[in-house]
N, C-alpha and C positions, 0 to 999 in steps of 0.2 A: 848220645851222638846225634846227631843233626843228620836229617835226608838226605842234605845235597854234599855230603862228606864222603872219601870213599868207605866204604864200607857198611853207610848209615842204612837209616830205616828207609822204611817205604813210601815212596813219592805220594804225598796227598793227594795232587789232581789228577790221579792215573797213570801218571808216566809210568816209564820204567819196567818193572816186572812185575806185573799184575795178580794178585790171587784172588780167590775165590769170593773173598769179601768185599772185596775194592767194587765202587761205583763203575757205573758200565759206561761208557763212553757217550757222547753226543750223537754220534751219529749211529752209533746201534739205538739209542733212544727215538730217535727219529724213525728210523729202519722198522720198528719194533710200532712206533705209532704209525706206520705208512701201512704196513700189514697189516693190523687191524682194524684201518678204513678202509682197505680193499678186503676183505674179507666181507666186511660191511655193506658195500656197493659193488660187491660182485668180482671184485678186481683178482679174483686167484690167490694162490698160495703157491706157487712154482719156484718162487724165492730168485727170482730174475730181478734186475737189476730195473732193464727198460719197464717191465713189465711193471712192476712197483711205484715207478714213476706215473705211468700212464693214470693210473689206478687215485694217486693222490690226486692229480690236475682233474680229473674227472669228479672227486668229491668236493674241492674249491670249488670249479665252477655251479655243482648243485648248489652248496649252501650259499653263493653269490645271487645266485638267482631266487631263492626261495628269499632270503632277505631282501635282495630286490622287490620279489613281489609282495611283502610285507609294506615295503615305504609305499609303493605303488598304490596298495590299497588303503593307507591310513590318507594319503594325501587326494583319495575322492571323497573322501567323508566330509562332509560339514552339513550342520545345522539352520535350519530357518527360522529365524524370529516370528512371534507373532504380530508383528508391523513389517515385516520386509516379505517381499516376494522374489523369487528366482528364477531367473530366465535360462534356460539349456539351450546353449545352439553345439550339435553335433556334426563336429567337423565343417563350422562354420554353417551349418542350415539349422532354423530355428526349433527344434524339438518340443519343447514342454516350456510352462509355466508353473513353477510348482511354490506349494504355498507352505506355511508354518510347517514345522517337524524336520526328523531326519533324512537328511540325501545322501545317494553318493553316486559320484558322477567319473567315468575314468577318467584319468588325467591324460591330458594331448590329445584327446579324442573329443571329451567335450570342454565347451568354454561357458561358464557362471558369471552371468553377472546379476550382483542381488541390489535389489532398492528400498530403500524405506518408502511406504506409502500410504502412512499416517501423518507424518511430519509436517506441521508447514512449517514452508520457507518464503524466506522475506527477502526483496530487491528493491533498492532505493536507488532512486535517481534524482537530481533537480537537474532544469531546462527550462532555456530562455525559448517564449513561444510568443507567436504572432496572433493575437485574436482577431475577429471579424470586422473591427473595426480600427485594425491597423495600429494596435495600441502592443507594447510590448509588455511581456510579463516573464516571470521567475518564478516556476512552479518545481515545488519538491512534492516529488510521486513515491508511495509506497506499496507496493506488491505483495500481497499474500497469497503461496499458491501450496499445492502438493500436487504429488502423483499419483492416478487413479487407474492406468494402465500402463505398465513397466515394462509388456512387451513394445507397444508404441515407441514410450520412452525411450528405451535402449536400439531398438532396431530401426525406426522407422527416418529420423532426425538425426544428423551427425553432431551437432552440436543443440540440445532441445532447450538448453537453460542461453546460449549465446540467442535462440531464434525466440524466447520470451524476451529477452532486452529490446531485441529490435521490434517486433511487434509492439511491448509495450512504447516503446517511443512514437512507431506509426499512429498507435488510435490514438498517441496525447497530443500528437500536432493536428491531426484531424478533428479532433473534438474541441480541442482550444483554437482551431483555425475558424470554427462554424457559430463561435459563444463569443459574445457579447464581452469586453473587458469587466464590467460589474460586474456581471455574474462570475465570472471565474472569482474575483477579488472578495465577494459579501456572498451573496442568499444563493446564487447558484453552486457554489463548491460542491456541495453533495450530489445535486442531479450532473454534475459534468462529471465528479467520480464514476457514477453510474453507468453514465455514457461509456466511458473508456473501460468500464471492468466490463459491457456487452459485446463492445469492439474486439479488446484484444482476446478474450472467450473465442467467440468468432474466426479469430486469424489461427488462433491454436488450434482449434478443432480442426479447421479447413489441412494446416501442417499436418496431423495428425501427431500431436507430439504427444500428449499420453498424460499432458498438464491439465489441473481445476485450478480455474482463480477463485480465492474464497472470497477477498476482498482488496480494494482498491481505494487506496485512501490520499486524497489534498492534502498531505499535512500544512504545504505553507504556502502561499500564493499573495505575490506583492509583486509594487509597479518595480521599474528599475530604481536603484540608489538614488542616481540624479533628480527624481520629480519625486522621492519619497515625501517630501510636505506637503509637497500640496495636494498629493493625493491622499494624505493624513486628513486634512482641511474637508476634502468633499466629502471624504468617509463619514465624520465627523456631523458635518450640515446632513449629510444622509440618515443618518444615525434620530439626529434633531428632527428631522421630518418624520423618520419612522415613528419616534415617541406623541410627537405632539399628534399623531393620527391615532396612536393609541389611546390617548387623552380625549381627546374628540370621541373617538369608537364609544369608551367607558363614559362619558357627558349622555350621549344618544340613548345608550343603555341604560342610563338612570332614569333619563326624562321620560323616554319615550313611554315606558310601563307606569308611570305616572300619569301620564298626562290622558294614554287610554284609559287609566284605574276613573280621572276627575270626569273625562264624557261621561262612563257607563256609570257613573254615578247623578250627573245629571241626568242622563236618559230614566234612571230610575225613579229619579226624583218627580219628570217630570211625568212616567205614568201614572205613581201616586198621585200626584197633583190632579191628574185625568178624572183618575176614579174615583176622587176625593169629592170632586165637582161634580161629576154625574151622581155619584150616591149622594149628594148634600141634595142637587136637584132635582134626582127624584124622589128626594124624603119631603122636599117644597110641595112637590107638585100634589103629592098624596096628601100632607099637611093641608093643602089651598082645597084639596077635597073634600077632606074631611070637614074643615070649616064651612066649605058650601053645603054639607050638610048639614050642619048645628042652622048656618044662617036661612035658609030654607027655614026650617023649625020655628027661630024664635028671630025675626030680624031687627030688632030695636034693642032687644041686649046683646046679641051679636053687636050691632053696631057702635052700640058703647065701649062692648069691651075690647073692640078693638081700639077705638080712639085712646082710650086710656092708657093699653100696653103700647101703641106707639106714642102717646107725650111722657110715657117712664121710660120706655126706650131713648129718646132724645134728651130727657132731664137729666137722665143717666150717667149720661155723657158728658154732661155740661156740668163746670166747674163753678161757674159765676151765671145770675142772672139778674138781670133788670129789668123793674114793673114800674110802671108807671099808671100809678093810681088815680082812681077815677074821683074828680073835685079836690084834690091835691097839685099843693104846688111845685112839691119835692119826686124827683125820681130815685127809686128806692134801688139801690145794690146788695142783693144776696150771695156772699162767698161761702157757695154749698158747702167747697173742700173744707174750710175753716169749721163751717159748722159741723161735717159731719168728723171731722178730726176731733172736735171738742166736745164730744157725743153729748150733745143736749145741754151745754153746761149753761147755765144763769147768766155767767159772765157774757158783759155787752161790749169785751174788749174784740177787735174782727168784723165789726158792725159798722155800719157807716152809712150817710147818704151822699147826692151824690154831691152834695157842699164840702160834705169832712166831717158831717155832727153826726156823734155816736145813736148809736138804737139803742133803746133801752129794750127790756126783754118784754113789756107792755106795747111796743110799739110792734113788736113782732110778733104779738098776739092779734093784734090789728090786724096787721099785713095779710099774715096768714087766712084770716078772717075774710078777708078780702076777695082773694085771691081766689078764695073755694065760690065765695058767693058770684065773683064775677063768671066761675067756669059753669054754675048750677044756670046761672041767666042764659049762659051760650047755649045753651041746652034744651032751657025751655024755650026759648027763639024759637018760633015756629021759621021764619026765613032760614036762620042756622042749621036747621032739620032738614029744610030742601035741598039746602048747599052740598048738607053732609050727603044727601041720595045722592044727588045729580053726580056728584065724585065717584 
């Protein structure tokens, strides 16, 4: 038979008439756990009604609040990088700066704001600018910076990356306002770099914004569109002057170390030459001494032998000679070189007088013959002897 029949069994969800087995109702379950959190938190046992009530709302509200203050505290916690820094302002006034490791900070009470301060950061701009010479130009500017004090950064500058654009624009109109058009376009780009990464340094520091510029780079610097050629063209011819001075430079450099190597080579030559003449002259002079003593001694074979080594000296020399013999009506031609080329030879071919008719080798026994007797006569010449002193 079925529960809800009459007479049936017993109601499964408690209804009806209850025995000792039957589940206990919802609200003695509740009844039953309200009592035992007030027993728990103080709440009595007097088995009152109000009283029981009070007893639960008063343990809600603890574990509301202890859970409360659990989220509270997980949400002060956080971490510092080892490249970021943290700035505490408490209750809006700046408190600390705190570095790498764990924090915690309470929540609504203080305010965190963290930065990286290893990082660089890069801002790129291009801008039409006026040079000093009323020329117009298109330069694209690149910014390299980070941050090196984060409380500066955060506190000091409402907007610190808005007041690097604007700075960086000021030193680039002022620095391209004081430079030359070529130079911004060719050889200057790096020193006007320079100029503008000390300028805008400067205006930052001055803000106090908490910025390093590492580096400040031209990337690209041209006339406008319109005169693009022919500013092509001068670049171009400029370019061509630059080389051909280079050319020239490297010419100078070659010659130049040459041409001092050929002086001091002269110079050298001609001290040699110096010493060459004093030592030869005074080996003369000592030689012309030494003879004044032998001639001193003995002056009549002094005197000879000199004569002699000066007509071998001068015979010496001489290739051809011509005698003209004494009671002869031919003058005779001696070709030494021939002869002494033909070392002694018999042969009368080289011989000649001075008609064309060959010598025979008798004829040059003659000659020869001659020759000795006419020198042994100058000799015994007593006038030829005075001639020789008086000399």
């Amino acid at each position: 038979m079925v529960w809800n029949e009459p007479g049936g069994g017993k109601d499964p969800w408690g209804g009806g008439n209850r025995g000792n087995d039957g589940p206990p109702e919802l609200d003695e379950a509740l009844k039953n756990l309200q009592k035992k959190l007030s027993g728990i938190f103080g709440g009595g046992g007097n088995g009152k009604r109000g009283e029981n009530d009070g007893g639960f709302n008063s343990a809600l509200i603890v574990i509301a609040i202890v859970i409360i203050g659990i989220i509270y505290f997980i949400r002060g916690m956080g971490i510092v990088n080892e490249q970021e820094r943290a700035v505490v302002l408490r209750l809006g006034v700046y408190k600390e700066t705190k570095g790498p490791g764990f924090r915690w900070n309470p929540p609504l009470i203080d305010t965190v704001y963290t930065e990286n301060v290893t990082k660089l950061r890069n801002w790129t701009t291009t801008e039409q600018m006026l040079t000093k010479d009323l020329n117009i130009v298109d330069i694209k500017l690149s910014v390299q910076y980070a941050i090196i004090d984060a409380q500066d950064f955060v506190l000091r500058v409402r907007s610190p990356e808005e007041s690097l654009r604007q700075a960086a624009n000021s030193a680039l109109r002022h620095v391209a306002g004081s430079t030359v058009m070529h130079d911004v376009l060719t050889l200057g780009r790096e020193q006007v770099a320079i100029h503008i990464q000390e300028r805008l340094q400067s205006y930052l520091d001055n803000y106090q914004t908490g910025i390093h510029i590492d580096k400040v780079n031209i990337e690209d610097s041209n006339p406008p569109v319109e005169v693009q050629e022919a500013f092509d063209d001068v670049i171009k011819a400029r370019e061509d002057e630059e080389r051909l001075k280079n050319e020239a430079q490297a010419y100078a450099n070659s010659i130049i170390p040459e041409s001092r190597g050929r002086a001091q080579r002269m110079k050298e030559e001609a001290q040699a030459y110096k010493e060459r003449v004093i030592a030869q002259a005074e080996g003369e002079a000592k030689r012309f001494e030494y003879l004044l003593t032998e001639y001193k001694k003995a002056p009549e074979v002094t005197r000879k032998r000199l004569y002699l080594d000066a007509v071998q000296e001068v015979m010496s020399k001489s290739s051809k000679v011509m005698i003209d013999v004494e009671g002869g009506n031919n003058m005779l031609y001696l070709p030494l070189d021939k002869m002494i080329g033909s070392g002694g030879s018999s042969s009368s071919s080289g011989y000649a007088t001075s008609d064309g008719m060959p010598i025979t080798p008798a004829d040059r026994d003659i000659i020869v013959n001659q020759v000795l007797e006419k020198i042994r006569r100058d000799y015994a010449t007593p006038s030829n002897s005075r001639r020789r002193e008086g000399r």
